[in-house]
N, C-alpha and C positions, 0 to 999 in steps of 0.2 A: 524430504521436502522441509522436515523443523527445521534438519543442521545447515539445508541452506537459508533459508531466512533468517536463521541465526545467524549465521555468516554472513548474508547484507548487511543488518542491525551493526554486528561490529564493524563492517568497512565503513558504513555512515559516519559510527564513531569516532573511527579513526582520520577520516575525512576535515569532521566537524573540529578535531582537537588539533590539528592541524593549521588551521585559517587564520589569521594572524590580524584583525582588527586594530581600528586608527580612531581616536573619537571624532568627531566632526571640527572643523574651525569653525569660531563664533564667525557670527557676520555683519558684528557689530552695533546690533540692536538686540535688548533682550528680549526675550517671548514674552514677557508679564507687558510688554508697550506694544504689542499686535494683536495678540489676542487673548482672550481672559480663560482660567484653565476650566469655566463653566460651559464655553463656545466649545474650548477641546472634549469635554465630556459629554457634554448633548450629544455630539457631531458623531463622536465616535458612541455611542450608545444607539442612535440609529444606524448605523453600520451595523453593531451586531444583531440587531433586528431585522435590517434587511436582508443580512446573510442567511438567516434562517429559514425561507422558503429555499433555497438555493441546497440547504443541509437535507430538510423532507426531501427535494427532486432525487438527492443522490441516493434515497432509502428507496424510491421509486423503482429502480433496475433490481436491488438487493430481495424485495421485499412484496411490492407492489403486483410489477409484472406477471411475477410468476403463479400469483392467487387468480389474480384475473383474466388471463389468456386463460386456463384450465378450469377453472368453478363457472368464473362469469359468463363466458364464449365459450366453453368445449371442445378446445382446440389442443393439441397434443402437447403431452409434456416438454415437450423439446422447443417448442414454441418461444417460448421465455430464453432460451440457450442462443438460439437465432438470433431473435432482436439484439440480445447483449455481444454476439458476434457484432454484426452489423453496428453497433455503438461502438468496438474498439475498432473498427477498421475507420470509421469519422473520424474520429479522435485522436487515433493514430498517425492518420495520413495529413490532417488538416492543421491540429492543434499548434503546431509551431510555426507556421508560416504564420498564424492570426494574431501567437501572442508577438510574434516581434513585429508586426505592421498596422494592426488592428488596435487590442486591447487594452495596451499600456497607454496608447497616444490621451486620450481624454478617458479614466475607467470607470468615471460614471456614467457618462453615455454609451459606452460597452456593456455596464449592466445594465441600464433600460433597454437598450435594444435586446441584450438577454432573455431579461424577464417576458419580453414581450412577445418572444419567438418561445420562448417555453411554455406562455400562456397560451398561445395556439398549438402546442404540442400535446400540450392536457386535453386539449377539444379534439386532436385529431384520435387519441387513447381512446376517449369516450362515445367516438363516433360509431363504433361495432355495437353497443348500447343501446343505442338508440334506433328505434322500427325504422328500415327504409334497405336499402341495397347493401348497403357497408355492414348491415349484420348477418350475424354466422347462417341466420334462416333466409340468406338473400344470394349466399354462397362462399365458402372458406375463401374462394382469390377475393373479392372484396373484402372481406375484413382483413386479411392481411395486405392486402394495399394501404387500407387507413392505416394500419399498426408499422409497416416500414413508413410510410411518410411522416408519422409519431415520432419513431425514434430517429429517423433522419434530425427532423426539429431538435428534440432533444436534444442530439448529439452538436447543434452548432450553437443552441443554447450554452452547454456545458462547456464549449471551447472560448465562448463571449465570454461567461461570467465565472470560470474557475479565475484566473491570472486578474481580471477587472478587480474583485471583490481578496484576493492577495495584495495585489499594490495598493488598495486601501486601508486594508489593513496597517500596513508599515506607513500609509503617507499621512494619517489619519494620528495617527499615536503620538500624545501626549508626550513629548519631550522629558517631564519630571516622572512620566508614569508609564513609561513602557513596558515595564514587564507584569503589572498589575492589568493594563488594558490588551498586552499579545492576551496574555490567561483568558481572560475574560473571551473574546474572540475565539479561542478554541475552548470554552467552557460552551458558546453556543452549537459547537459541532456535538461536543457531547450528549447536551442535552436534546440535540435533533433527531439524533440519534438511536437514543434510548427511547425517544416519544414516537417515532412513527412508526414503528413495527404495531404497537396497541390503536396509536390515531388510525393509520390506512384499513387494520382489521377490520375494526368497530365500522368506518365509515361504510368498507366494502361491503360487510355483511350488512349495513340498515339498505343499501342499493349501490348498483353497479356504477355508476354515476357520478356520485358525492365524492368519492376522495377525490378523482379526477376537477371535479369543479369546485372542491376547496382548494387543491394547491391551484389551478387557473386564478382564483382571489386573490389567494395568497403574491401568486408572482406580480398581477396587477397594482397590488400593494407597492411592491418592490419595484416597478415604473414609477409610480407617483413619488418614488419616498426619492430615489437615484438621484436628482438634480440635484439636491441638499447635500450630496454626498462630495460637495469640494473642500481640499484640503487649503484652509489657509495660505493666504501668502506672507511668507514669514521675511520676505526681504520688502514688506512695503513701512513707508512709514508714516507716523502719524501725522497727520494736520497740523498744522500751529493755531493756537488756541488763539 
């Protein structure tokens, strides 16, 4: 299994050295007479803010799941195996028919519709939790009812806001500062990363609960911030004074 994922990593390689790039043509108006490069850097500074509930959900299948279905609910190791079955066969089956019809068309409004399907995905995770029928002491097919309808959510969350929050990336970037603001932008995956294996713990272990209804804030966050998330019109022009 290394020598083959070594052997992806080099065909990537060889793929990417390959591609034969053109710079753009001007269009006849500079960027310093549309927009100010404090507008490009606000703009894009909440992008990578917004991205980061989006980074914790993706720690959620890796990290989350599988504490919680087994410690929290008592429910068989294999549990957490299923759910992430059932996330690739979503995601698999759906994912490209969304991003070429869906996603790209406006991708800030794919990410609020995102966050907002993933913030009731957190709620439908936390429903087994909570005393009434959907917990494990009400009977294992209701909690696993709540828990496929969770990752279902999930999984059309993931397919909104993966390709949304990429094309802004690129549509968002700073003309004089691309490769300072891509960095930056995959500096927020890193640090998502490396923070919610310790953040979900900590939460899980104070109660069952709380990580689920921090990232539900979190992604609510990320509704309110998305409409801010327009890129510039870089062919309009100025007023006359």
């Amino acid at each position: 299994m290394i020598a083959v994922d070594a052997a992806t990593y080099l065909l990537a390689a060889a793929c990417f050295a390959a591609l034969a790039t053109t710079p753009p043509e001007p269009d006849g108006t500079p960027p310093s007479a549309l927009v100010t490069r404090s507008d490009h850097t606000r703009r894009y500074l909440l992008l990578v803010a917004v991205n980061l509930p989006y980074v914790l959900a993706q720690a959620v299948l890796a990290v989350l799941v599988a504490l919680y279905t087994t410690r929290a609910l008592g429910l068989p190791a294999s549990a957490a195996s299923l759910l992430f079955v059932i996330n690739t066969v979503i995601v698999s089956a759906c994912s490209t028919a969304v991003t070429a019809h869906v996603a790209p068309k406006v991708p800030r409004r794919a990410v609020a519709a995102g966050y907002l399907i993933m913030a009731f995905g957190m709620w439908a995770f936390a429903l087994p939790s909570l005393p009434g029928p959907a917990s494990p002491s009400g009977g294992a097919s209701a909690a696993w009812s709540a828990l496929v309808v969770a990752i279902a959510l999930f999984s059309v969350a993931e397919i909104l806001l993966g390709p949304a929050l990429s094309e802004l990336s690129v549509s968002l970037t700073p003309q004089a500062a691309g490769g300072f603001t891509q960095g930056l932008y995959q500096f927020s995956w890193a640090i998502g990363m490396v923070a919610a294996p310790a953040l979900f713990t900590l939460l899980l272990e104070a109660g069952p609960l709380l990580p689920w209804g921090v990232e539900a804030a979190a992604c609510l966050v990320g509704v309110l911030a998305a409409p801010a998330l327009k890129a510039p019109n870089r062919h309009r022009r100025r007023n006359p004074r």
